[in-house]
C-alpha atoms as one frame of an Amber mdcrd trajectory, in Angstrom:
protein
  13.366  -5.041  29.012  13.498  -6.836  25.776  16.784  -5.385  24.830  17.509
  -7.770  21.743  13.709  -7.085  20.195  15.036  -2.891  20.124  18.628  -2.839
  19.265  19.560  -1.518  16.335  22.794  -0.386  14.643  21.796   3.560  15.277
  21.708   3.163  18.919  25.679   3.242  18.903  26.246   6.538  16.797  25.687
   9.733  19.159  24.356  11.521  15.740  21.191   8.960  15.597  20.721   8.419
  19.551  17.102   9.295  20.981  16.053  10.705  24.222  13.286   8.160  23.605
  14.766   4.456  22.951  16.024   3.386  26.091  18.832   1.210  24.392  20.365
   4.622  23.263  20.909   5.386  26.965  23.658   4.395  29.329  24.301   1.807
  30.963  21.868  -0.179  28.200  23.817   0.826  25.174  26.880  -0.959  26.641
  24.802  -3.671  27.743  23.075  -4.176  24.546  26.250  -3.774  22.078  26.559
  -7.944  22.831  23.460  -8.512  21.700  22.292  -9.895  18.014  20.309  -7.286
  16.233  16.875  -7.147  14.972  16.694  -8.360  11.864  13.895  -7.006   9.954
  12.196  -3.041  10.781   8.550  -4.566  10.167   7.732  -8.375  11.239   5.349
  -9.928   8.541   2.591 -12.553   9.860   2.369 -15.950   7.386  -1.303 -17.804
   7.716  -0.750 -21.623   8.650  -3.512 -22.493   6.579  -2.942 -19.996   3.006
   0.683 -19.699   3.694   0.499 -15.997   2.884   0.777 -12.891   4.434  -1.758
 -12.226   6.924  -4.194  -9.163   6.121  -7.480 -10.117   8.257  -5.753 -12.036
  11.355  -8.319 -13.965  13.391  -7.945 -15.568  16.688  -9.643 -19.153  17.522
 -11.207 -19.149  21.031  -7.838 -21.422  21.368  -5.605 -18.375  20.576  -4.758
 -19.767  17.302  -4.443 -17.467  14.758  -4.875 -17.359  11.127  -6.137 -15.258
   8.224 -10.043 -14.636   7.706 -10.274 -16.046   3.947  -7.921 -18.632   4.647
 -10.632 -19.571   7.526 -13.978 -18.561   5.608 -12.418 -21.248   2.592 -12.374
 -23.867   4.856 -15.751 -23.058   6.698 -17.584 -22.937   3.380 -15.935 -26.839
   3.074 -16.861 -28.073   6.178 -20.578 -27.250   6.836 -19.671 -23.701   9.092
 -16.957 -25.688  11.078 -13.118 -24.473  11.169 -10.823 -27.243  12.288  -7.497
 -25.480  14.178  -4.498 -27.151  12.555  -2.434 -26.571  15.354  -5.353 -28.405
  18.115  -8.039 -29.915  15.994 -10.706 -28.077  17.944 -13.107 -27.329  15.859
 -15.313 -24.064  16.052 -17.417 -21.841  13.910 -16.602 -18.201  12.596 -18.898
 -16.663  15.121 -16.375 -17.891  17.632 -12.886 -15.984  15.959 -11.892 -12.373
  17.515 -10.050 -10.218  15.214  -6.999  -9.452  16.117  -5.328  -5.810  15.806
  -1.426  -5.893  15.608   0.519  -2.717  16.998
């Protein structure tokens, strides 16, 4: 169980404790009281390429992933070609997935 990914500071007061969040339950609340808590409610996904906030993530067929303008910019550059700059494999935008985040 990622314990340290759902702790939060409500998990420890009876008033805010849900049948549903298994840290609110015994023996994981004691458990998890050692642990650091999470540190932001929402996580917030920064393009490698724009260095902004993700809105259209895209996945390279090398699991890379960036935003979709930040990768159409550099496809209307390069002739069609995206160059990862994590890898350097190179691909085309016919070959990104778009990725859904839960």
């Amino acid at each position: 169980m990622a314990a340290d990914v759902a702790n939060c500071s409500q998990c420890y007061e009876n008033k805010h404790r849900k049948a549903s969040c298994p840290i609110c339950q015994e023996p994981y609340n004691e458990l998890a009281q050692s642990l650091p808590g999470r540190r932001a409610r929402n996580s917030t996904l920064i393009c490698r390429i724009t260095n902004r906030r993700m809105t259209e993530p895209m996945m390279l067929p090398n699991g890379q992933v960036y935003d979709a303008p930040g990768l159409e910019r550099m496809a209307m550059r390069n002739d069609g070609k995206i160059t990862c700059p994590m890898t350097g494999d190179v691909c085309s935008m016919a070959d990104l997935q778009k990725v859904f985040i839960l």
